[in-house]
C-alpha positions in Angstrom: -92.8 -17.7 -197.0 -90.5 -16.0 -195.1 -90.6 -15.6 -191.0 -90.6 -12.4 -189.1 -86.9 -11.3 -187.4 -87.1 -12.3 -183.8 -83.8 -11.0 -181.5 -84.0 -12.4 -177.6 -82.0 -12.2 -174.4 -81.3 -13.7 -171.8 -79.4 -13.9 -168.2 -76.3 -17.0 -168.9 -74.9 -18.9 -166.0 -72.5 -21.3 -166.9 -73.1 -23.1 -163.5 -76.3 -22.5 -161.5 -76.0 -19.3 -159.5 -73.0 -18.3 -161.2 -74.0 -15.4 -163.9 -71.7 -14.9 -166.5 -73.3 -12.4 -168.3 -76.1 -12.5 -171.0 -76.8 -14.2 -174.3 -78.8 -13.4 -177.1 -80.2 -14.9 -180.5 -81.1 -13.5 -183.6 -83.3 -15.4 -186.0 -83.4 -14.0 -189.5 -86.3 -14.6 -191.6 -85.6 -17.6 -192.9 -85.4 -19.1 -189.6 -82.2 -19.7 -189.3 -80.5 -18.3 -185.9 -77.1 -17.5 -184.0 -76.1 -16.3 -180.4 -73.4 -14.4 -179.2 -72.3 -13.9 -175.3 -71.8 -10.2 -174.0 -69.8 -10.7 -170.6 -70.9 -6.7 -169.7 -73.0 -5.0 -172.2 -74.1 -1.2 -172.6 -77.4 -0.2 -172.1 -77.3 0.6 -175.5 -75.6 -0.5 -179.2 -77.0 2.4 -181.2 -73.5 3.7 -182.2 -72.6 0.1 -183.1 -71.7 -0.1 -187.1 -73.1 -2.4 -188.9 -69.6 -4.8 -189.5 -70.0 -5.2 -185.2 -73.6 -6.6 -185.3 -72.4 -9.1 -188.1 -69.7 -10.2 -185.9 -71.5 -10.7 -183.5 -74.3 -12.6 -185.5 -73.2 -13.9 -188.7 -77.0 -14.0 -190.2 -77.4 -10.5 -190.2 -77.0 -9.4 -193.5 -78.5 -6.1 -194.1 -78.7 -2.9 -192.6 -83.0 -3.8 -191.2 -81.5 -6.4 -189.5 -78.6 -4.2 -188.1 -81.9 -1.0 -187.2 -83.6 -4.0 -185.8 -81.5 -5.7 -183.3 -80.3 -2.1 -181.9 -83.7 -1.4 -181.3 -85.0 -5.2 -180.0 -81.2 -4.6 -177.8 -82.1 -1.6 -175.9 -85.5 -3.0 -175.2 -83.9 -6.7 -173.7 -81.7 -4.4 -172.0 -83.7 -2.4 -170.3 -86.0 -5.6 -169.4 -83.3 -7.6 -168.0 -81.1 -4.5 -165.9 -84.3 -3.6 -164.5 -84.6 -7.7 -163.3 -87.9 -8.1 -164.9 -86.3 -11.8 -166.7 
C-alpha cells in the first residue's frame, strides 16, 4: 500500500549558531525520500516548472508531486520566515 507525500523544512546550520540556510525533504509515496539545500529561497516556487522541482528532488515524478511541494513550500515558508520552527 502506498504512503501519503510528505514535503518538510527546516532551518540548516552547518555548525551550531551558524545558519546556512534551509533544507527540505520530500518523501514520495513509496517512502522513499531526498533533500535539497536552498542557501536563500523565495517565499514562493509557484512559477517553478516542473524540470526545477525534479532537480531539486529526484523522486518527484509527476506533475501532483510538482502541485504538491509548491503548495507544502509556501506553507514551510511562511512557518519558518515568520520564526515559528
Amino acid at each position: 500500500m502506498a504512503g501519503r507525500l510528505k514535503f518538510e523544512m527546516w532551518r540548516y546550520e552547518s555548525k551550531p549558531g551558524e545558519f546556512n540556510g534551509f533544507k527540505s525533504r520530500f518523501t514520495d509515496g513509496n517512502g522513499k525520500y531526498t533533500e535539497s539545500w536552498w542557501s536563500n529561497p523565495s517565499r514562493s516556487i509557484d512559477h517553478a516548472h516542473h524540470a526545477y522541482i525534479a532537480d531539486r528532488h529526484r523522486n518527484v515524478k509527476s506533475g501532483r508531486h510538482s502541485d504538491f511541494i509548491k503548495q507544502r513550500y509556501k506553507l514551510e515558508m511562511s512557518r519558518l520566515r515568520d520564526g515559528q520552527d
